[in-house]
N, C-alpha and C positions, 0 to 999 in steps of 0.2 A: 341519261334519264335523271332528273330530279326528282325525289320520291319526297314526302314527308311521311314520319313515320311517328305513330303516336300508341297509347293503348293505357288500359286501365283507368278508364273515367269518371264509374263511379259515382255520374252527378247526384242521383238521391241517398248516397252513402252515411251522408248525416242530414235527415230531413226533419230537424227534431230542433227547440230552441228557437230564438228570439225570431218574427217576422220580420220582413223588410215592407214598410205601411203600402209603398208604391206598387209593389209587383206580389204581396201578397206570399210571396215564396220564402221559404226559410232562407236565413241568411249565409248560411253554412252552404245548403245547398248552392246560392249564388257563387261562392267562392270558386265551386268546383266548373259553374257554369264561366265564369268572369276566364279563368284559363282555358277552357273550350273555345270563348271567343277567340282569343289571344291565337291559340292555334288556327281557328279557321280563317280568322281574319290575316293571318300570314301565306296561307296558303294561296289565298286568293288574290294577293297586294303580289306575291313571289312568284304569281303563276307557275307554280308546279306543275309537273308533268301526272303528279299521279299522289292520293293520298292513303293509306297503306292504317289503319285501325285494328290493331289487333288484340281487339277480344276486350270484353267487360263493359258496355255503357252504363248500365246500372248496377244495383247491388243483389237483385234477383230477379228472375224472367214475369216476372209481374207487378212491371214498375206504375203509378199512380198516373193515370190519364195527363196530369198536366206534367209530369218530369216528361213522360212522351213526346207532348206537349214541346217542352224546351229543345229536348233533342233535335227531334223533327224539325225543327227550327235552324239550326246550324246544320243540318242536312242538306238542307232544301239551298242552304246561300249555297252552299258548295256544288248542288246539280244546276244553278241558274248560270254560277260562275264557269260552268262547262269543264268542272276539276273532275276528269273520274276520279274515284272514290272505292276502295274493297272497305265491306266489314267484315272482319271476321267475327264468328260466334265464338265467345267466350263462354266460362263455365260458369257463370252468374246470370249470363243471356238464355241461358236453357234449363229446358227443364231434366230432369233425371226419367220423364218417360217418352220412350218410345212413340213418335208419331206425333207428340203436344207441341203446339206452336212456339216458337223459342221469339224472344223480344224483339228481334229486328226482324221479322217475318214480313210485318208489313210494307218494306222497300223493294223486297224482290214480289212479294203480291202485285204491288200497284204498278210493281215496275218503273219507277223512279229512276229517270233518265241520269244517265252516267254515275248512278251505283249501283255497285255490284254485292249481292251478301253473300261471303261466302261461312255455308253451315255446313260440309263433308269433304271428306277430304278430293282433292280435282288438281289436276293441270290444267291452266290455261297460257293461250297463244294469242297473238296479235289480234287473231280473230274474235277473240274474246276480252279482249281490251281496248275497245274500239281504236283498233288498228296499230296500237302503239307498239315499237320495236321493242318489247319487251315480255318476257316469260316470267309467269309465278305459277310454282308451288305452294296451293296449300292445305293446311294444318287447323283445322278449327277445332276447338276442344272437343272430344269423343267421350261420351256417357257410357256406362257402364254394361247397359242394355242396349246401345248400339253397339259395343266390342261385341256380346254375345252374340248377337245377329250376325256382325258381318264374320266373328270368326263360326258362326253356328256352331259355339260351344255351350253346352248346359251343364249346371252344379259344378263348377273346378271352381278351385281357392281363388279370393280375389286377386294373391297376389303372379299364380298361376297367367289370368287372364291379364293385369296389364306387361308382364311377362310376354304373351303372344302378340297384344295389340303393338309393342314396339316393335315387334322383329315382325310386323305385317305392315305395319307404320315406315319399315325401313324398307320392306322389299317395294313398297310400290312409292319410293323414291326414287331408290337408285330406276325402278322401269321410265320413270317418270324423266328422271337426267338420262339416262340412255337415250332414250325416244326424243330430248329437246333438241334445237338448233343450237350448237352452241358459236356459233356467231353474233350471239345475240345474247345479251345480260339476262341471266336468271337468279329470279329474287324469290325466296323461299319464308311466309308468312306463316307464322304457327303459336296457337294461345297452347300454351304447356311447359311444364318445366323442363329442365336442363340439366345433365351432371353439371355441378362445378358451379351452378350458378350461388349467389351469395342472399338470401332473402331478406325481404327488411322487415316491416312488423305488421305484413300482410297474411300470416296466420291466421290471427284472429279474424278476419274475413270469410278465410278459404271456404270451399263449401265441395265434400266429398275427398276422393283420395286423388292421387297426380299421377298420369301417365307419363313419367322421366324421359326427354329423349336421349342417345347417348351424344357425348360432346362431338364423336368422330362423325355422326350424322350430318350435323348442321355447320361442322369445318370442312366439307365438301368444297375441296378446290373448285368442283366444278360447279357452285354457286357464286355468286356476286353479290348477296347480301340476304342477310338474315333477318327478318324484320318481327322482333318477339313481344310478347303482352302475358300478363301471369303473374312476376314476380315486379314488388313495388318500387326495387331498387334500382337505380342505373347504373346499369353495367354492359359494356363490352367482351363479351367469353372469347374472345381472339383479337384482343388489343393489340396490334403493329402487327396484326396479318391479314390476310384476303382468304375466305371473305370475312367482313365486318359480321360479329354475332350479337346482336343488339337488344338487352332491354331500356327503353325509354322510361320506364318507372310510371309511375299512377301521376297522375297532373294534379294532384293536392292532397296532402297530406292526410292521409285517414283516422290516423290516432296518433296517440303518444309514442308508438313505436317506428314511425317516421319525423318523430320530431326534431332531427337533426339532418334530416334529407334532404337537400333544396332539390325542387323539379325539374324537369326537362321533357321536351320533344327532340326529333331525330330530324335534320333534312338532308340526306344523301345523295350524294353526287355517284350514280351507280353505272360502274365502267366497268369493260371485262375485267375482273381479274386487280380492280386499280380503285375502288370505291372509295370515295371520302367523306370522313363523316363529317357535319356540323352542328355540334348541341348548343340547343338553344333554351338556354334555361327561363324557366317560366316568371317573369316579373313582379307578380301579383299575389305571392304565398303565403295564409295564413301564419301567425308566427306560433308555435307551442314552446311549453317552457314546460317542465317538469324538474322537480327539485325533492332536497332529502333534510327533514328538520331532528335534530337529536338534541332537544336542551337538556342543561347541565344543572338547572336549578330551578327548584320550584316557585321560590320569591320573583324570578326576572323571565319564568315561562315563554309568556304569551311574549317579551321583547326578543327574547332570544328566536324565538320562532320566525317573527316579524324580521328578524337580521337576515334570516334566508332567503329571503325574497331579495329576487334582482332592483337594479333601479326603474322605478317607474316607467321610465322612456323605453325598458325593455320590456316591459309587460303592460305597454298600451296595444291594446286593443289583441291579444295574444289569449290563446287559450292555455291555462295555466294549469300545476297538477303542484299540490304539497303532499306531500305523506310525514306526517309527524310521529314520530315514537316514544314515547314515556311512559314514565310508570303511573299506573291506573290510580293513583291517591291524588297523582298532582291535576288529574282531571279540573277540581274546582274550580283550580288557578287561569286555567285557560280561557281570556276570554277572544271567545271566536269572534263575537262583530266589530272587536279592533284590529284584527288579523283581517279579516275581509275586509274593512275599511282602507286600509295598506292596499291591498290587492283591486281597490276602487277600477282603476281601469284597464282592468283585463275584459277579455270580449265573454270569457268564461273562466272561470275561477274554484278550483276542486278541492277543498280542504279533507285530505282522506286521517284520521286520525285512527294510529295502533296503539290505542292504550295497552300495556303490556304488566303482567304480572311476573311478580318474584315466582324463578325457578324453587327455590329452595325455603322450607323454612327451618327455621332455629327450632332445637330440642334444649332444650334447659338442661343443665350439667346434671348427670346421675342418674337423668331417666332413659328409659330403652324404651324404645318401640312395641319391641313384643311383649310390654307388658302395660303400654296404654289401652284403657280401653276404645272402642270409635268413639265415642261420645267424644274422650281426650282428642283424638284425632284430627277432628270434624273441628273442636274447636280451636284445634292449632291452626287448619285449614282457612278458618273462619277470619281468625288474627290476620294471616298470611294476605288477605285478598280483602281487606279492613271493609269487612260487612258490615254494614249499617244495624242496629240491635233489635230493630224490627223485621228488616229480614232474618236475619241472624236466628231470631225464635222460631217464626213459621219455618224455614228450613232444616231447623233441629226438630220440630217436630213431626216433620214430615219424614225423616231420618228417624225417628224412635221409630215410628208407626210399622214402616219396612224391618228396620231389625227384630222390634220383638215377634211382629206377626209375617213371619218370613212364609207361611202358606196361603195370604190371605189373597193374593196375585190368582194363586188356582183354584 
């Protein structure tokens, strides 16, 4: 069985920024749709046997009519192409209530020939994959209000209840590989985390808490591939074993914290007991750049800054990030629109500046503390953080006003 195996897609993930004139779509978003192609268009040039999506098309269960729109769109080549197709529901795809339509709803509604959505956890057999020699288990992400239901448990600690969901999650696995053929390849699909998996800077994403599987779950000899979505990284959790434990990673980069991640999808060669993987890294990936600026002198600021910047050719057409650090006097010195000009051809360009103030200041030889009064204080403070003389007055008299009439609050 040849499977492709993909997940975390994410297209309206950055739907925000520059239009593309032709298509009207953000251009961001396009990137994420430009790898989508790349996928479906392999699957259908490679005729696979079967394409295996697990979990996250968008960024929340109520994506904008035309990201639908797209979707829907490379769905559709894929049911004309005659490629069955599972989705599974991920936890971006649904909603957090009980019973509300989750974003792929509409393909098991209309019934869209040779996909299949799966949103609960199920076994299926040949008869449920139009006819193909092959068994899946799966694993769609579980909300919180459906654990309570299915375990009909009320008021226990959260962490009580994903507690129970795994070890209810595990018993009707093993029922589930018990009761399989095993003559036959069983591939086990599941949006969720993993002990031991390694995450990448798909955090700032997430949305709600993780039901963990345990690693010995999904290293079940008696599976033949693990086909995972969740976590942004790729990674293999049983590298040089059987079965293969597979995240494919998110198909384009979602922030700064995948910015040294090159993409991928998965095309598995899935045999009893013997599965081989193929990654096939994604050709088309935004480039991010993030960097760290500390100049050393106020006269040559804004050049020294300007030095941290890669070469041009490395930050053409790249989404870029500076964080500069200095001390809040040399502020003037900085001039930003030659710093941006440098940075001319980046696709996006984030000049984050941390003006920083002196920890400490100077007490002049012979004075103590406990014998300044605030007044002194306030204007050592004042020194310290080189306030302007007009602030400088209004804030000291906004400071009289508090200390003599220290009741005038009540």
């Amino acid at each position: 069985m040849k499977i492709l195996h993909f997940a975390d897609a994410h297209i309206d993930m950055a739907n925000t920024g520059r239009q593309d004139p032709e298509t009207g779509l953000p251009i961001r978003v396009m990137d994420f749709l430009r790898s989508l192609d790349e996928i479906i268009d392999t699957a259908i040039q490679e005729r696979v046997d079967m394409v295996i999506f697990a979990g996250d098309a968008y960024k929340d269960r109520n994506p904008a009519p035309t990201f639908m729109r797209e979707w829907g769109r490379r769905m559709i080549k894929l049911s004309k192409a005659q490629i069955p197709t599972l989705l599974l529901v991920g936890n971006h795809d649904l909603s957090p209530s009980l019973g509300r339509a989750h974003a792929l709803e509409e393909y098991a509604t209309l019934e869209v020939p040779f996909i299949k959505v799966l949103d609960k956890p199920q076994f299926l057999g040949p008869a449920d994959l139009w006819d193909l020699p092959l068994q899946v288990i799966a694993l769609p992400w579980v909300t919180r209000s459906a654990m309570l239901a299915a375990l009909q448990s009320v008021g226990d600690e959260v962490d009580d209840i994903y507690t129970q969901m795994e070890e209810y999650l595990t018993r009707r696995v093993n029922e589930y590989l018990d009761a399989a053929d095993h003559s036959m390849p069983i591939v086990m699909a599941a949006h969720a985390s993993v002990q031991g998996a390694v995450y990448g800077g798909e955090h700032t994403v997430m949305l709600g808490n993780d039901l963990v599987l345990s690693g010995s779950l999904v290293r079940d000899t008696r599976l033949d591939y693990v086909a995972l979505g969740h976590i942004h990284k790729k990674q293999d959790l049983n590298e040089g074993g059987q079965p293969p434990v597979v995240y494919p990673g998110s198909i384009e980069r979602v922030d700064f914290g995948e910015a040294r991640d090159d993409k991928y999808f998965v095309i598995a060669d899935v045999q009893k007991h013997n599965t081989q993987l193929d990654w096939r890294q994604l050709r088309h990936i935004r480039k991010f750049w993030t960097g760290v600026a500390r100049p050393e002198n106020e006269l040559s600021v804004t050049a020294d800054i300007i030095a941290k910047l890669p070469p041009p050719e490395q930050l053409q057409d790249a989404i870029a990030r500076l964080m500069v650090f200095y001390p809040r006097e040399w502020e003037a010195y900085i001039d930003e629109a030659q710093i941006r000009a440098a940075a001319a051809g980046t696709f996006e360009f984030h000049l984050l500046k941390r003006p920083e103030i002196s920890a400490r200041s100077r007490i002049a030889e012979g004075r103590v503390v406990s014998e300044m009064t605030p007044y002194d204080l306030l204007d050592l403070y004042w020194d310290t953080v080189h306030l302007d003389p007009e602030q400088r007055a209004t804030l000291t008299g906004l400071a009289k006003e508090i200390i003599e009439n220290p009741q005038a609050e009540e």
